[in-house]
C-alpha positions in Angstrom: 33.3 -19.3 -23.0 31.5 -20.6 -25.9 28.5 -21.2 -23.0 28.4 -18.1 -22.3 28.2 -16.2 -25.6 25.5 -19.3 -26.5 23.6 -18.3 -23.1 23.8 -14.6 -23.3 22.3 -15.0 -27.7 19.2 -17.1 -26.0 18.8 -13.8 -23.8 19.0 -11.6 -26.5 16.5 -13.6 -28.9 14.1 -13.6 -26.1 14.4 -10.2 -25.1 14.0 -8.9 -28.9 11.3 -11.7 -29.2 9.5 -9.8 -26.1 9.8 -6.6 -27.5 8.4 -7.3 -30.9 5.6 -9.3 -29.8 4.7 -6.7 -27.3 1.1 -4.7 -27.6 1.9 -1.3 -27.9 -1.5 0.7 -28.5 -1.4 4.1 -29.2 -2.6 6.5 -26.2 -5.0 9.4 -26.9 -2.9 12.1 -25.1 -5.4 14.7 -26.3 -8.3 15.8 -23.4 -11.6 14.7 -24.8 -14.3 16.9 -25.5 -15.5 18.8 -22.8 -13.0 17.7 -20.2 -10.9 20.9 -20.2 -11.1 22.8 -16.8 -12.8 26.4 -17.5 -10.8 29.1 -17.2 -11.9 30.1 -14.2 -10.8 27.0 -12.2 -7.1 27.1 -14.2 -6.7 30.9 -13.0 -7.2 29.8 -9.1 -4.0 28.1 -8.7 -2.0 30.3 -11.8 -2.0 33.8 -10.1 0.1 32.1 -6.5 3.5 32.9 -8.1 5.1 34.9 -5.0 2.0 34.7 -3.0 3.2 34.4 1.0 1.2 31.9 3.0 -1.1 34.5 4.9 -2.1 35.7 1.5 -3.0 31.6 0.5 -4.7 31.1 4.0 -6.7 35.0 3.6 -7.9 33.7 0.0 -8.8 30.2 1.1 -9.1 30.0 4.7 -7.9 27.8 7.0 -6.0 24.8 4.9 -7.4 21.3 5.7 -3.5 19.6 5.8 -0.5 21.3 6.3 3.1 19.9 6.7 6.2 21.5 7.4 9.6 20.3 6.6 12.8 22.2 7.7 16.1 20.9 6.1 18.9 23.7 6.9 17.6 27.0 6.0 14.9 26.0 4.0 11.5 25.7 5.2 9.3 23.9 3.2 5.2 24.2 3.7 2.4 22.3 2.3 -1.1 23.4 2.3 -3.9 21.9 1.0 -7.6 23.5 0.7 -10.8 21.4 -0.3 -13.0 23.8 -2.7 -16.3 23.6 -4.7 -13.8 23.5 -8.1 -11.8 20.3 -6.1 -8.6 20.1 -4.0 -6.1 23.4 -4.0 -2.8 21.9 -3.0 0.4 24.4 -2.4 3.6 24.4 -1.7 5.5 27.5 -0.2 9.5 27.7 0.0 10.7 29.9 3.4 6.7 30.8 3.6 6.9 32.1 -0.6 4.7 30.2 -2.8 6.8 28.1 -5.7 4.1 25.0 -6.9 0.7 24.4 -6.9 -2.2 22.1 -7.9 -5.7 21.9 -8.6 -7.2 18.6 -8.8 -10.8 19.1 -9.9 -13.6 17.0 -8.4 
């Protein structure tokens, strides 16, 4: 018993030794200057909210990747467009657009 409780203090020490020694810089969460996406790329992927796929594939043509998963009654879709802002990636729920995703180039 008194093993133990001397095995499992060593643990401790190290572990709190680890953590205290550890390097923890600060992250700069905050987008640097002129980095944010203009407007005009944020509001291609905002205004999908109920969209339907033929709408999606009428705006931006025929999608690059699509993949269709059925599990029950759900059927879920994802397209994904390449654009001249960067890659337009949706996902539509029984063919009713619920995510989406612009990554810019």
């Amino acid at each position: 018993m008194l093993k133990q409780i001397k095995f499992i203090s060593i643990a401790l020490f190290a572990s709190l030794l680890i953590i205290g020694c550890n390097k923890n810089d600060d992250t700069n969460t905050s987008a640097a200057e002129g980095t944010e996406r203009p407007s005009a790329i944020q509001d291609t992927t905002n205004d999908i909210a109920g969209m339907t796929e033929e709408e999606a594939i009428t705006k931006w043509g025929e999608p690059e990747l699509t993949q269709t998963h059925t599990i029950d009654a759900l059927t879920v879709t994802f397209h994904e467009w390449k654009t001249e802002e960067g890659t337009v990636s949706i996902q539509f729920y029984n063919g009713e657009a619920k995510f989406s995703q612009l990554i810019p180039n």
